[in-house]
C-alpha positions as CSV (number, residue, x, y, z in Angstrom):
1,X,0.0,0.0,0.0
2,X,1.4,3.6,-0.9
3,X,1.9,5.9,1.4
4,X,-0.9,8.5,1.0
5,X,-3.3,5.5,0.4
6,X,-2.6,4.0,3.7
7,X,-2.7,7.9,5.3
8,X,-6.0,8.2,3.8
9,X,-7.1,5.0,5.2
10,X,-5.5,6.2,8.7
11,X,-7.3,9.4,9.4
12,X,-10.4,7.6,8.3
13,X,-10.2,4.8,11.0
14,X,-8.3,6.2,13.5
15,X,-10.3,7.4,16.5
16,X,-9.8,11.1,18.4
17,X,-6.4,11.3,20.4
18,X,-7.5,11.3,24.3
19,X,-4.6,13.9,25.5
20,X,-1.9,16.5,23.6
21,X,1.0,13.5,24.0
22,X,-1.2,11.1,22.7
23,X,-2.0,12.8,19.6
24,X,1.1,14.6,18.4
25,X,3.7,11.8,20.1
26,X,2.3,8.5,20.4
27,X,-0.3,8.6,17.7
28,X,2.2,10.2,15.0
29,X,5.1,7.5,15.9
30,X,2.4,4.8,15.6
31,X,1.2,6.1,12.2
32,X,4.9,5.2,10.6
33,X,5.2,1.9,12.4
34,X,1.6,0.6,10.8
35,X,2.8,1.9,7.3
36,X,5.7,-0.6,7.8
37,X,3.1,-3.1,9.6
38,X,0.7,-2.7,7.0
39,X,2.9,-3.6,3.9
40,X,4.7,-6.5,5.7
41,X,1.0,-7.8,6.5
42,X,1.5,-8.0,10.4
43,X,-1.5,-9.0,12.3
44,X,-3.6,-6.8,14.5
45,X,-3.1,-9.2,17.1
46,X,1.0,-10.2,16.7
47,X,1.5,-6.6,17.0
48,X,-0.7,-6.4,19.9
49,X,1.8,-9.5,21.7
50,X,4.9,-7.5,20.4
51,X,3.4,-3.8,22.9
52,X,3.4,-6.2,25.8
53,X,7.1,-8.2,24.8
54,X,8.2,-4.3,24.4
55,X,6.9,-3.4,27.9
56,X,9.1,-6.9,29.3
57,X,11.6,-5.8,27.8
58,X,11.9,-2.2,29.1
59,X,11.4,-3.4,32.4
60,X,14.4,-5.8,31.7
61,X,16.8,-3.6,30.7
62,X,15.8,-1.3,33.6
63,X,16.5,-4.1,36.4
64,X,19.7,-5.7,34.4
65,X,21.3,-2.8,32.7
66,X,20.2,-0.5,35.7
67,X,22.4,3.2,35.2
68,X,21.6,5.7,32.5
69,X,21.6,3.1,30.2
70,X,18.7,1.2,31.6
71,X,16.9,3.9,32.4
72,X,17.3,5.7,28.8
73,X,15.9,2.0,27.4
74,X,12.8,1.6,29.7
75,X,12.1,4.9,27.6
76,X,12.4,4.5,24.9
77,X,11.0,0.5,24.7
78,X,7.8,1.5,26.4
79,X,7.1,4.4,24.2
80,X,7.9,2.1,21.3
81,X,5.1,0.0,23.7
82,X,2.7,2.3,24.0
83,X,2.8,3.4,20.3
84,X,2.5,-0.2,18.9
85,X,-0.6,-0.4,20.8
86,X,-2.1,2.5,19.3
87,X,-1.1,1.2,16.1
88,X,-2.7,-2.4,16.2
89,X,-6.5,-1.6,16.6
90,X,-6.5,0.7,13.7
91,X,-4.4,-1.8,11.7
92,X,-7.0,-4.1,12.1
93,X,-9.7,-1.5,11.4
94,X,-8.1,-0.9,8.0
95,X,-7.2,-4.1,7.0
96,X,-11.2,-5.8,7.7
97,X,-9.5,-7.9,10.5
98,X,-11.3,-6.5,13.7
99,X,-12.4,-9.8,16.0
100,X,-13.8,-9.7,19.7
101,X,-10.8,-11.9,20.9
102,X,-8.7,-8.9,18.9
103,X,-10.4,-6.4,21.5
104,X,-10.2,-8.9,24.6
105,X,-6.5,-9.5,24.0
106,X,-6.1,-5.8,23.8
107,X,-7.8,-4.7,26.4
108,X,-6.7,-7.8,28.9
109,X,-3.0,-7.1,27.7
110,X,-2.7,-3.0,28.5
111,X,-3.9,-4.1,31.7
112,X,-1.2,-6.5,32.1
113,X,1.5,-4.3,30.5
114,X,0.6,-1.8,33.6
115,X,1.5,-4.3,35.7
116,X,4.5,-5.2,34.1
117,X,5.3,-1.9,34.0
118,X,4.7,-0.7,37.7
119,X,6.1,-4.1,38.9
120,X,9.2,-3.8,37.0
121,X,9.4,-0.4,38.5
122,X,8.4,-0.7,41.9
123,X,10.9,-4.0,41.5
124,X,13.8,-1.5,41.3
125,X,13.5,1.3,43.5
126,X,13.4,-1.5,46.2
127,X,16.8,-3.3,44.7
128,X,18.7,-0.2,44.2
129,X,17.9,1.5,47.7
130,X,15.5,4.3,46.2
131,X,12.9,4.0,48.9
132,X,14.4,2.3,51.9
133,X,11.9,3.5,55.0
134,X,8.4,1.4,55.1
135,X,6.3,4.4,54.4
136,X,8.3,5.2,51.5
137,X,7.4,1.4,50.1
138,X,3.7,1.8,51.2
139,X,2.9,4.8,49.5
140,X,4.7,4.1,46.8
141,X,2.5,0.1,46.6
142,X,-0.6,2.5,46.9
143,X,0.5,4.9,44.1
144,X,0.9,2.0,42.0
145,X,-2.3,0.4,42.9
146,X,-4.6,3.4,42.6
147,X,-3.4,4.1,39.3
148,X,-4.2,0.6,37.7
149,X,-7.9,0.9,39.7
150,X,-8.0,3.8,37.7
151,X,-7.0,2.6,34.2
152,X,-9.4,-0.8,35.0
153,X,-11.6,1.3,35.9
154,X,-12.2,3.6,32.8
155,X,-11.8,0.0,31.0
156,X,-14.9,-1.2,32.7
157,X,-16.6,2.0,32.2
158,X,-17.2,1.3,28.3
159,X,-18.5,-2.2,28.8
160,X,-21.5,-0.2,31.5
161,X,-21.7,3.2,30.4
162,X,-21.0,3.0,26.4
163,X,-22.3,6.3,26.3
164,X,-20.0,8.1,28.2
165,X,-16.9,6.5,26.4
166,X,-16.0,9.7,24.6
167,X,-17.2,12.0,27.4
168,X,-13.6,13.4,28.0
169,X,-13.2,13.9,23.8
170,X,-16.7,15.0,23.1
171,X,-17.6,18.1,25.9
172,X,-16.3,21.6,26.2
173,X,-16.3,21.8,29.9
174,X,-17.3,24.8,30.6
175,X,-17.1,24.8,34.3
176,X,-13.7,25.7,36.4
177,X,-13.7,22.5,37.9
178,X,-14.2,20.8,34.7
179,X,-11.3,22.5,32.9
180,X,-9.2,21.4,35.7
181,X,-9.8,17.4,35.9
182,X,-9.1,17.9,31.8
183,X,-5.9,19.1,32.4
184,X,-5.3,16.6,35.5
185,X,-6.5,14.2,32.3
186,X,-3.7,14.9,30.2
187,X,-0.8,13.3,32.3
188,X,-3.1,9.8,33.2
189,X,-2.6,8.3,29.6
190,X,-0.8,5.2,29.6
191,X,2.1,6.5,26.6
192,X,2.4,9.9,28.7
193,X,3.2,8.2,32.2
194,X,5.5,6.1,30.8
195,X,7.6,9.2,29.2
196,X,7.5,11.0,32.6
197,X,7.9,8.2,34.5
198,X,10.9,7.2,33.1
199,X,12.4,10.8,32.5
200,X,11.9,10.9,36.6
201,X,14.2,8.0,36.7
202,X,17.1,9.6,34.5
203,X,16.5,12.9,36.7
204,X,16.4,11.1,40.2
205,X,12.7,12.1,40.5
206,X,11.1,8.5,40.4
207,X,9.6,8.5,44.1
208,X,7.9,12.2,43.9
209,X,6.7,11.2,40.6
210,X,5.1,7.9,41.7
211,X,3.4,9.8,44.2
212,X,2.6,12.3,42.3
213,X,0.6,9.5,40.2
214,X,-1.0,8.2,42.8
215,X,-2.5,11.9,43.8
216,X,-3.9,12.0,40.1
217,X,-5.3,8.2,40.1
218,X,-7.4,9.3,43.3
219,X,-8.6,12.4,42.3
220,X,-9.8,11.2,38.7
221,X,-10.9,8.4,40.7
222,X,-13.3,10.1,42.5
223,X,-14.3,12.1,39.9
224,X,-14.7,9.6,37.4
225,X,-17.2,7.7,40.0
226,X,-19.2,10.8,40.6
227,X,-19.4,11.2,36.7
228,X,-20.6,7.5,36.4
229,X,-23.3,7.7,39.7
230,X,-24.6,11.7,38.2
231,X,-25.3,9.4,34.8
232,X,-26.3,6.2,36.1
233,X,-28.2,6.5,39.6
């Protein structure tokens, strides 16, 4: 398939970006890499396999490696991730090749690539000494856990509220307090917290960040509840 074929086909399947990083990072490198999936016939659901062997592997490099190095890897692997993941549900949109196990598989395996993810993480800031007091490892356990309630969480919400699935994309939010969970929005997306995630790392700034993550998860926690019991009490 040429080029401004497939980039046709793209823009016609491809759904609305959910944050800035999403749409002029993640989206944009995952554009390229399904030109190249597309013409060497990849499946929809290989690709899918290859986000979450991506995520392993970050995590890998991260705990062996370790240094700059391994830190400058679990970068750029999990954006490579993140972006493959994007990639593989408009791939199969384009190419006729869309299948419920498809969506199960990728919905089942971002889940797990959180995990993998956070684990991996959590995994090294214990081995190398980065949080050493119990608190430190508690809040940072809670961090972790509150953020993938949160991700399951807006997973589950498009199996029970369908119609809210684009709520975040679709409405101006007029209201102060509106504008604000928006912008709280931006930093939640999976392809953005592993960029800052793993910047924090190079920079020293892993723990505060983690925390910082958990904050977020809560409050677009609650909010995303209140949402889902205004529209469905």
């Amino acid at each position: 398939m040429k080029y401004t074929k497939f980039s046709e086909e793209w823009n016609n399947n491809m759904y609305d970006a959910n944050t800035f990083f999403h749409k002029y990072f993640s989206m944009s490198l995952a554009k390229y890499l399904a030109f190249i999936f597309i013409n060497i016939k990849l499946s929809p659901n290989i690709i899918t396999l290859l986000s979450s062997i991506l995520v392993v592997s970050s995590v890998l490099a991260l705990n062996i490696i370790q240094g700059l190095l391994g830190a400058c890897l679990l970068l750029v692997l999990s954006q490579l991730s993140y972006s493959f993941d994007c990639a593989d549900g408009v791939i199969a949109r384009i190419s006729g090749r869309e299948s419920s196990f498809g969506a199960f598989l990728d919905a089942s395996l971002d889940r797990f690539n959180i995990i993998v993810y956070y684990g991996g993480i959590y995994y090294y800031m214990v081995d190398q000494k980065l949080i050493t007091k119990d608190y430190e490892i508690q809040i940072v356990g809670f961090s972790v856990l509150l953020y993938f309630l949160y991700q399951t969480a807006v997973n589950l919400q498009a199996f029970y509220f369908p119609s809210l699935k684009k709520y975040m994309r679709e409405n101006e939010f007029e209201s102060l307090m509106s504008k604000i969970v928006k912008i709280i929005y931006e930093f939640i997306d999976t392809g953005i917290m592993y960029a800052i995630t793993s910047t924090s790392l190079i920079f020293n700034l892993l723990y505060p960040t983690i925390v910082i993550y958990g904050v977020i998860s809560l409050l677009l926690i609650i909010g995303l509840y209140w949402l889902l019991y205004k529209h469905g009490h």
